[in-house]
N, C-alpha and C positions, 0 to 999 in steps of 0.2 A: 259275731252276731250282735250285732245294736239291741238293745231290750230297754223298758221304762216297767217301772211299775207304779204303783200309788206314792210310793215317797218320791219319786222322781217329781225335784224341785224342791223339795224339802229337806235337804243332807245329801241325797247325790247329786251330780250333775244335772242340770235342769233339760238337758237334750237326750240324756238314758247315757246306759255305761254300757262296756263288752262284756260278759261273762266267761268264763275258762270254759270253754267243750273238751270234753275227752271222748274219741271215738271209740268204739268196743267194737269186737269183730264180724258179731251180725250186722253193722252196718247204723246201728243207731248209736244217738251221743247221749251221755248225761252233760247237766249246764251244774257250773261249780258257781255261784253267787258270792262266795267266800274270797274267792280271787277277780270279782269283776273289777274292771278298772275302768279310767276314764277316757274315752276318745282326744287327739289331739290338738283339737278344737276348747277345750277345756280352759286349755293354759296357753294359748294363743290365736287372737283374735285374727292372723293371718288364714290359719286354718277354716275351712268350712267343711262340720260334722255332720252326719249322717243323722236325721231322725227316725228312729226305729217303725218299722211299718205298723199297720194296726195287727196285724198279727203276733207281732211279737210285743205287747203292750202286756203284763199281766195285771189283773182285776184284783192285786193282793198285792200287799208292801213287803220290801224285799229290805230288809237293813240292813243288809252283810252288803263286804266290799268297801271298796276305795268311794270320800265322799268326795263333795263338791271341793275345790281349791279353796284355800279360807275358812271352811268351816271343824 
């Protein structure tokens, strides 16, 4: 699932990262931010990433997770 939030750009990847889903068996997911990582677009420019829709944009900064390459 592509996600951004308010630091995206500033220590993660500037295109958003994935998050870890873990499915439970009523059918909904919890999102793990602690294990987000970076799209493969990150670390090669051959690659074209995904930008996270506006729905999945959160209006809050997320600093867990894998950041930008380089930083």
């Amino acid at each position: 699932v592509p996600s951004a939030s308010q630091t995206t750009g500033r220590g993660p990847y500037s295109a958003g990262r994935y998050p870890a889903l873990h499915p439970t068996p009523p059918g909904i997911s919890s999102i793990d931010y602690n294990n987000a990582y970076n799209p493969y677009c990150a670390y090669n420019d051959t690659y074209e990433g995904p930008f996270p829709p506006a729905s999945n944009r959160l209006k809050l900064e997320v600093r867990a997770g894998e950041k930008a390459p380089g930083i």
